[in-house]
C-alpha positions, -999 to 999 in steps of 0.1 A, spaced: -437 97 -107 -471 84 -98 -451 76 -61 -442 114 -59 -479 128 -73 -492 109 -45 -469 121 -21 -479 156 -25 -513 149 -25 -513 136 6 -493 161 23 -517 186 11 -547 174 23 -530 166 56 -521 204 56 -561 210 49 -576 185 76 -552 193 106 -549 225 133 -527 256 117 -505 248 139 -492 215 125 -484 228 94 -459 258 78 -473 282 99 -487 318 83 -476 354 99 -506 369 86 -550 365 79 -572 383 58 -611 389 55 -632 365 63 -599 340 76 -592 334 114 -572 314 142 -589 297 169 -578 279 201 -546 254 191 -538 277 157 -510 305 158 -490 331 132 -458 328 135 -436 364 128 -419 354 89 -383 343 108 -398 324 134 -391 350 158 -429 360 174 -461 339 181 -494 348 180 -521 329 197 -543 320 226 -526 313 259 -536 308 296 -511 325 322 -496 311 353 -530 289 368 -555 310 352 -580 294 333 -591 317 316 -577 328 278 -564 353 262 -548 370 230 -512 373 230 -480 375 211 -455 355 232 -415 346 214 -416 313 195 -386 299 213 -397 307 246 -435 304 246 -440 310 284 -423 351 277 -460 369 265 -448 404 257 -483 414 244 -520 407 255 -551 418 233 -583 412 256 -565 425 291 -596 435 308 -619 411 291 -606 374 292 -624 343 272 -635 316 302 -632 290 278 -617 278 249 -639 294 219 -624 322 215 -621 334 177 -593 362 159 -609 370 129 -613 402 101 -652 406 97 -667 423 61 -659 461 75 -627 454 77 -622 457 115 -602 433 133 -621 416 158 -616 388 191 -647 371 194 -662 347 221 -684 314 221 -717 330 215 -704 355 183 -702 389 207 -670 413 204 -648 409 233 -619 430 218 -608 454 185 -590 479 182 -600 517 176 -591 523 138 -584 556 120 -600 544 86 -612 515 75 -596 495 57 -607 485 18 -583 449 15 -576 439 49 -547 421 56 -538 418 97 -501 406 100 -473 395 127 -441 411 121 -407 401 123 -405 428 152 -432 415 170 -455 442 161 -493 431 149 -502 455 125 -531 460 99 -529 473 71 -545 473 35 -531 442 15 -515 464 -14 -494 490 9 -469 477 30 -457 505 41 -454 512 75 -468 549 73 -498 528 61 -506 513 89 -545 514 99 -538 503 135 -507 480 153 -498 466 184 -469 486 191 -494 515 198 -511 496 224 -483 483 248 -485 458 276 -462 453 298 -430 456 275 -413 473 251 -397 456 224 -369 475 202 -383 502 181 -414 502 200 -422 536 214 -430 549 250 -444 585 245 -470 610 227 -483 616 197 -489 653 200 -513 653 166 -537 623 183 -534 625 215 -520 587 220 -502 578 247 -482 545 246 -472 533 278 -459 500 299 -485 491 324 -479 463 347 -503 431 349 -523 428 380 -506 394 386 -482 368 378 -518 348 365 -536 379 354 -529 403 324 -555 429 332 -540 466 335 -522 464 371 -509 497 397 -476 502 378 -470 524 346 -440 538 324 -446 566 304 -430 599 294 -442 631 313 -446 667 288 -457 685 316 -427 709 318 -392 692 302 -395 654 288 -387 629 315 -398 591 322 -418 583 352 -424 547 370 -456 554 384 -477 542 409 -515 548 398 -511 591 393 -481 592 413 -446 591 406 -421 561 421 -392 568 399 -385 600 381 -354 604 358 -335 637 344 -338 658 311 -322 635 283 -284 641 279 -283 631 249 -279 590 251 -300 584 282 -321 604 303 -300 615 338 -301 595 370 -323 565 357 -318 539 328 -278 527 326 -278 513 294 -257 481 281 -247 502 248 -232 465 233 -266 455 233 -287 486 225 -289 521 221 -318 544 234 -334 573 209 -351 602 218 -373 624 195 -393 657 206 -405 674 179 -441 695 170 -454 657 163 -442 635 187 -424 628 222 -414 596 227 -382 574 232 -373 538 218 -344 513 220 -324 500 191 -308 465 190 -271 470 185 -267 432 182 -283 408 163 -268 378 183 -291 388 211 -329 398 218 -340 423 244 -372 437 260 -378 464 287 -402 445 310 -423 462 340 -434 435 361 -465 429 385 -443 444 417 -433 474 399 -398 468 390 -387 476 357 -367 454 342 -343 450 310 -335 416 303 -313 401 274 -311 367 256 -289 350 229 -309 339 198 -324 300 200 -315 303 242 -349 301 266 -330 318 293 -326 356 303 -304 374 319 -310 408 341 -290 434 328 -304 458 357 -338 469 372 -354 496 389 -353 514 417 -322 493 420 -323 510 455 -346 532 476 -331 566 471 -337 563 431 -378 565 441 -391 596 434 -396 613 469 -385 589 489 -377 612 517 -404 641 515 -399 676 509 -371 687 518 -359 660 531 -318 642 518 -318 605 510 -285 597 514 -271 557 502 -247 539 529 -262 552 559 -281 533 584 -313 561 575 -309 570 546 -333 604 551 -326 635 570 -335 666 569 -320 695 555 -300 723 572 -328 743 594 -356 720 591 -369 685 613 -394 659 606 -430 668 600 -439 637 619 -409 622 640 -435 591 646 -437 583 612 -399 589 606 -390 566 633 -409 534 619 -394 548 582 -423 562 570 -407 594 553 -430 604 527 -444 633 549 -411 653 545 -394 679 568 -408 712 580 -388 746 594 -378 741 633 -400 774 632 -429 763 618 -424 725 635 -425 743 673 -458 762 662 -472 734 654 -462 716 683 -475 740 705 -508 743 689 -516 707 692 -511 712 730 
């Protein structure tokens, strides 16, 4: 007996004297708590991490939420635009009840914009993948003060959305890292365009890349072909919201929606306890899916050795450009094109 008393003992002080990360790891802090360099939560079913990482050769650190069997896939970064240049950085829930990423010398270098404060704090790392916080004696998820599925990086996990919220104005949207080695907001977005009808957009900056159809009512027209085995997309447009989100359909295998520092949008699949992925498909898969490729009124047409031509009536604005397959400047009317030509003589 005195053998076993001892035993315990001693495993609970080692729990008390060591790193977080040595011991049963928690999925959640509350006021006044925090993790530091070298301590992580870890999502209930040991699905999701939550720590500090450096990417690529960076030195520099950063906030993320990465999968715990494959620690090098971040899927979400906190301080994007405002990285830690050593190893002091602090995640912690200060008396107001904000949740706050501070640096070496005590100053704020990250927290999120909350619609109330909350009165019990509790900040927590889902199952999902999703940091959310929320007050300790609601769990609900209509409860939530503020959660990183609101605030995308670079991908979208199931039942994260891309879209609006009509009532707030919030936008959620993939935007690509600068680099391979840096997080900070890159060139490349996905979002969902209201303008006119619902659509997604790959965007470069303002401008469109990829543009898709009106939803057909499993996937919007002419852009994402989806492995419906693995997942199913949703689409909801109502007074409240526009947004879409995928559904896992198997729970033998993860799957994230990744848009990458090139601009490629990628979905990528893996079975449960594997560290490898596999590309179910990306886009532009080829150059006539980008939005425009070929200028007003101008045909991009797949197999041919140029892809663009004109239509019917119409030439090149700029046969120059055309011929070293620059096309973005479009076809004019023959009528219009001779004008031209003859008042630049």
């Amino acid at each position: 007996m005195e053998t076993h008393l001892f035993f315990a003992i001693f495993c609970a002080w080692i729990c008390l004297s060591v790193p977080l990360e040595f011991c049963i790891a928690a999925d959640s802090i509350r006021m006044d708590q925090s993790i530091s360099h070298g301590e992580t939560l870890v999502s209930s079913g040991q699905s999701f991490e939550l720590g500090f990482f450096s990417p690529g050769s960076s030195k520099n650190r950063y906030l993320g939420i990465w999968y715990k069997n494959t620690p090098q896939t971040v899927v979400w970064v906190a301080n994007r635009n405002n990285p830690i240049a050593d190893s002091y950085g602090v995640l912690t829930i200060i008396n107001n009840g904000a949740l706050v990423l501070l640096n070496q010398s005590k100053s704020v270098i990250w927290s999120p914009n909350l619609s109330r404060v909350p009165e019990n704090p509790v900040a927590r790392l889902l199952e999902t993948g999703n940091l959310v916080l929320r007050d300790s004696s609601n769990e609900s998820s209509e409860s939530y003060i503020w959660q990183s599925f609101d605030d995308p990086s670079d991908t979208m996990l199931p039942r994260m959305k891309v879209g609006w919220n009509l009532k707030t104005g919030l936008q959620q949207k993939l935007t690509s890292w600068r680099s391979a080695d840096d997080p900070s907001l890159g060139d490349f977005s996905y979002r969902i365009d209201i303008n006119v009808l619902p659509y997604v957009v790959l965007g470069v900056g303002s401008s469109k890349k990829v543009r898709s159809g009106p939803w057909n009512g499993l996937e919007f027209n002419g852009v994402l072909v989806l492995d419906y085995l693995v997942y199913k997309a949703v689409f909801v447009n109502n007074d409240d919201e526009v947004y879409t989100l995928c559904e896992s359909n198997n729970n033998k295998i993860i799957s994230r929606l990744t848009l990458n520092h090139s601009g490629f949008l990628q979905s990528l699949v893996s079975k449960k306890g594997s560290s490898d992925w596999d590309d179910l498909y990306s886009i532009p898969s080829e150059l006539c899916v980008n939005y425009g490729h070929c200028g007003a009124n101008g045909i991009c047409r797949i197999g041919k050795a140029r892809i663009c031509e004109c239509l019917p009536g119409f030439t090149p604005n700029s046969q120059k450009e055309w011929d070293m397959f620059n096309t973005s400047s479009g076809c004019i009317e023959e009528g219009l094109w001779i004008a031209k030509v003859k008042r630049d003589l």
